[in-house]
N, C-alpha and C positions, 0 to 999 in steps of 0.2 A: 792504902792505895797511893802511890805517888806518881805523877806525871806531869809535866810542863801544861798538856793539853786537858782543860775541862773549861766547865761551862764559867764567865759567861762565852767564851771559844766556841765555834761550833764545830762541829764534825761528827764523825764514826767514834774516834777514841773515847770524846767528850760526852757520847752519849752511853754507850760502852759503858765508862766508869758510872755514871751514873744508876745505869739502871743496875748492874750488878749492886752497886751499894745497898740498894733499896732493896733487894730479893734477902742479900745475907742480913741486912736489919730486921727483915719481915721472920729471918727462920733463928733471930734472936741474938745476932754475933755483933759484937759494937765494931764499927766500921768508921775511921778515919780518915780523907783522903786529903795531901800536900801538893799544892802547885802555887806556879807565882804568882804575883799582885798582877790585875787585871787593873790598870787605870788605877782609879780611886777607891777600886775595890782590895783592901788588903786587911790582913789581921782575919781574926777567925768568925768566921759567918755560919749561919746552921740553915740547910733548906730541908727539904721535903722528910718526915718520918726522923726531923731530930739528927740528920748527918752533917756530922761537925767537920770542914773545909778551911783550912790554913792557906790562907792565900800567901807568902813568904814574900816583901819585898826584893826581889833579884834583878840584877841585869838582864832583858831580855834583847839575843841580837840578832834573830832571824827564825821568822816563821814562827815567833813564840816560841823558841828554846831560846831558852836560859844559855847564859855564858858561863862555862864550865871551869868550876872553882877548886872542887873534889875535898878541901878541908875548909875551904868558906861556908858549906852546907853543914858541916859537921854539928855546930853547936844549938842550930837552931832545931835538927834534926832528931840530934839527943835530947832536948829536952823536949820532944815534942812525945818522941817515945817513952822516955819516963814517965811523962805527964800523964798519957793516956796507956799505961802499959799494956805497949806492943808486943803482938805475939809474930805477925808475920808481917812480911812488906815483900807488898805486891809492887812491882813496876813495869811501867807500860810504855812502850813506845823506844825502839832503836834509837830514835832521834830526840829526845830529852836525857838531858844531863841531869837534871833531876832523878831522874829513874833509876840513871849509873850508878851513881853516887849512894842513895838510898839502898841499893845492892849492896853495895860495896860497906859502906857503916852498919849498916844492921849485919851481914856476917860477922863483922868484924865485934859485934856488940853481941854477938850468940845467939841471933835471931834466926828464922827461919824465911827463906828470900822466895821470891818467882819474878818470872818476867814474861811478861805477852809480846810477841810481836807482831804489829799492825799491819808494817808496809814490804813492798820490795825494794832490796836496795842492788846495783850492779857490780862492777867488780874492778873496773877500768878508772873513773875519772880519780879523780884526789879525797873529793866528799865522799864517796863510796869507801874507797879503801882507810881513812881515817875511823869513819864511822864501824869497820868489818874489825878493826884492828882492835877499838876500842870493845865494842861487841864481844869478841871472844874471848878478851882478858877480864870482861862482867862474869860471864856465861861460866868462866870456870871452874865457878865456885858457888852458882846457884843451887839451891835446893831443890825445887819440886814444884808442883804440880801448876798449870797454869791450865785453867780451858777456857776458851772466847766463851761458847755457849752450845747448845744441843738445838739444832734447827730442825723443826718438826714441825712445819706448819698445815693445817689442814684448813681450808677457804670456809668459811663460816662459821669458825670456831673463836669462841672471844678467848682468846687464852695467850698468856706472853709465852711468845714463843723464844726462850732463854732457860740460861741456869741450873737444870737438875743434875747434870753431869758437873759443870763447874763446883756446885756448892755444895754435892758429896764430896766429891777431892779435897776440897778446902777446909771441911768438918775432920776430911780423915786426918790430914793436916794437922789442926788443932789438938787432934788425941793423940799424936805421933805417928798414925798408921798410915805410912805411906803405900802407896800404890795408885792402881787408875781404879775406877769403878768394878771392871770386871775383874781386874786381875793384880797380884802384885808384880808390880816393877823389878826387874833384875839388876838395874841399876837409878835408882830413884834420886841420888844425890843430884841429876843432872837432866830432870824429864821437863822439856818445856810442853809450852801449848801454841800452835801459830793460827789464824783461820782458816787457811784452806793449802791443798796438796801442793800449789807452788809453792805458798809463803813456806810450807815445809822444808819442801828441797830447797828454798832460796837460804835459810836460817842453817840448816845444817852444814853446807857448805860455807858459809861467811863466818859462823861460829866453829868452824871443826867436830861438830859436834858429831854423835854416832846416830845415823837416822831411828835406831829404836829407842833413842831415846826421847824421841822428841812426838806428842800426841797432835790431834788436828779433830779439834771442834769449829763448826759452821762457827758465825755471828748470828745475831739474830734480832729481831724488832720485837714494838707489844701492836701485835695487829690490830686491836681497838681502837690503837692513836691515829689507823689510817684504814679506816672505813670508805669505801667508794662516793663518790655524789656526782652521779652524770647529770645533773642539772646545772651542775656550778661550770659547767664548760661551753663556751662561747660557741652557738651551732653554725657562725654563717665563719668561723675562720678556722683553722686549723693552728691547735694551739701548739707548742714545743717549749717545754720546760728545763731549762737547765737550775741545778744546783748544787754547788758546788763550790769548795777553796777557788779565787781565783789567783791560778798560782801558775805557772809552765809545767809540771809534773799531771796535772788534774786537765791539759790537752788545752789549754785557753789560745795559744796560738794557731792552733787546729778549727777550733771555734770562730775565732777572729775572720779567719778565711772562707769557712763555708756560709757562714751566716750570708754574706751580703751575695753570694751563686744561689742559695737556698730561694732566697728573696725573692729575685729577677726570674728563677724558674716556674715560682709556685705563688699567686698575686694573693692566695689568701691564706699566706701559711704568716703567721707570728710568733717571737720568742718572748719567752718571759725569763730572764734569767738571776737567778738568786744566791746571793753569796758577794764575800767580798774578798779582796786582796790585791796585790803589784799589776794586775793583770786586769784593772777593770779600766784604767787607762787606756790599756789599747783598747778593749770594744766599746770606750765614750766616742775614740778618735772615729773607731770602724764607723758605728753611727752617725757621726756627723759626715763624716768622708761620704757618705752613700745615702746618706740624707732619710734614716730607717727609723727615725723618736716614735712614730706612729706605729712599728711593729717589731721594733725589741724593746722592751720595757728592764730594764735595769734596776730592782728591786731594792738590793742593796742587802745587807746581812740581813739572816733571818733565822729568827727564834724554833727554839725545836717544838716549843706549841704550835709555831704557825704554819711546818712545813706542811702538814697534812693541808691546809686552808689553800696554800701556794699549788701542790699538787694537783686538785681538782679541778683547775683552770683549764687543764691541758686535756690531751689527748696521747701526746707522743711526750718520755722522757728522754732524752739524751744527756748521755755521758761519751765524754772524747778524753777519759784518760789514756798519758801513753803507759802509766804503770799501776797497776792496782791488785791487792792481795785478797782483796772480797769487794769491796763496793757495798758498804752498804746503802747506799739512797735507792740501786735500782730495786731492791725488795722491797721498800717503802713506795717507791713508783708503784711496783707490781702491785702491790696488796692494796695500793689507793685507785687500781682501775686503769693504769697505762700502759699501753703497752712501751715498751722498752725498746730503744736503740743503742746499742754500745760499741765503742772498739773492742775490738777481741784480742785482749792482753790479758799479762797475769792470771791470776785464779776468778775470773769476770764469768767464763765460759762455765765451769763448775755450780756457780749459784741460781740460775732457774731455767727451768724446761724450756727447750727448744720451739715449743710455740708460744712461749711467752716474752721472747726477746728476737731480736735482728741481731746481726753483729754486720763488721766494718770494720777494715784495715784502717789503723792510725796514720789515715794517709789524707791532703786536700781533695783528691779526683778518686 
């Protein structure tokens, strides 16, 4: 597994890599994952079930991606697959160089590649088209199989809802037998996996790719980490949880805006918002501008053990991305007892039943 994004990072990807790690260690496969030094965290650390994590000293220079080297990775890459002989390298994320690159040398070294794609990217500005460009010249020469996860969730069920479809591909993988679960591939040299029917058609077209080649597995959570507790929720206010990168992409200037109208409409509604990034600047300023410390609470980063504790505060989740391929915090909302509000972008609409969410134009009014 190689990707700029993992823990101590937080997010979808970050969580992603992990839990898949642990499903393929539990059904016996040794599992490696690479990304860069985190602070002072660097060199090779082992957490949960014995998986061993290279954290690589690199330049990081935006958003946590790494500064794109393409033969500066090379030696530290190679020995890392010698060391641990690699059979396949998985990479995640359009937007890590790390991932490319890992592509790119392991073909290059007779391995067997994939790549997942998280996000949606557009087609117009410079960053879009740099990133499609590079994207397509990875993708050419990818190997096979890549699935998010098999989303089957049933309410009262303690079961992770993840993996079976992922971690037959990847077995078949390991024996040579390519194809998808059901069926074999008629051109397998070239089958991704994205989360949901947009991120599909957004990948196919950015990558040239041919739509059958390319499969669409949910994301998925382990619903036991977010069991309900309506006692943990404040009954004399109405609570609104946000959590989230706080980034421009993830709608924080949308948020900026509606928080302090929210406020003045509603005298007992409160935010609690969790997550960190370039963008928490503006809602210290919103806050003090509107004089709101008593009822948006500014949490700060927060650990994937604690989101489930942050969640049950609430009542209402919101999410104001303006681009999103799956989301996965609103299923973690859902499954912790919230009901959902979202903009209705991306593959957002796709992920839970119509009486378990609101949607909302990515708009102030």
């Amino acid at each position: 597994m190689v990707s700029d994004f993992f823990y101590p990072n937080m997010g979808g990807v970050e969580s992603h890599l992990y839990q898949l790690s642990q499903r393929l260690i539990q059904r016996g496969h040794k599992v490696v994952i690479i990304t860069h030094a985190y602070g002072n965290r660097t060199g090779v650390r082992y957490v949960t079930n014995g998986l061993k994590v290279y954290y690589v000293p690199l330049t990081v220079i935006y958003a946590q991606a790494t500064l794109p080297t393409i033969y500066g990775f090379f030696p530290i890459f190679r020995a890392v697959v010698i060391r641990e002989r690699i059979d396949i390298v998985h990479g995640h994320g359009a937007f890590s160089s790390l991932c490319h690159e890992a592509i790119l040398h392991g073909r290059t070294m007779g391995l067997k590649a994939c790549f997942t794609d998280h996000s949606l990217f557009g087609f117009a500005d410079a960053s879009s088209i740099l990133t499609n460009k590079l994207l397509k010249f990875t993708l050419s020469d990818v190997d096979h199989v890549i699935c998010v996860s098999h989303t089957r969730w049933v309410a009262g069920r303690d079961t992770l809802i993840t993996t079976y479809m992922q971690v037959k591909r990847l077995e078949r993988l390991c024996h040579g037998r390519l194809g998808t679960v059901e069926e074999k591939s008629p051109h397998p040299s070239r089958l991704l996996s994205c989360v949901r029917d947009h991120s599909k058609e957004n990948t196919v077209l950015r990558a040239a790719l041919t739509p059958q080649h390319v499969s669409v597995i949910p994301n998925a959570i382990v619903a036991s980490q977010f069991k309900p507790d309506p006692s943990a929720a404040d009954p004399n206010h109405i609570t609104i949880i946000v959590i989230s990168r706080l980034v421009y992409r993830k709608g924080m200037d949308l948020l900026v805006a509606i928080i302090p109208r929210i406020c003045a409409m509603h005298p007992k509604v409160r935010f609690v918002v969790g997550g960190d990034g370039p963008k928490r600047i503006d809602l210290e300023q919103m806050r003090e501008k509107h004089l709101l410390h008593d009822r948006v609470d500014l949490v700060g980063s927060v650990k994937h053990h604690e989101v489930r504790d942050v969640l049950v505060q609430g009542h209402i989740f919101l999410n104001t991305s303006l681009t999103e391929a799956f989301c996965i915090a609103i299923v973690e909302a859902a499954c912790a007892g919230l009901l959902v509000v979202s903009t209705k972008v991306g593959g957002v609409p796709e992920v839970l039943p119509s009486h378990m969410i609101n949607f909302a134009k990515p708009e102030e009014d």
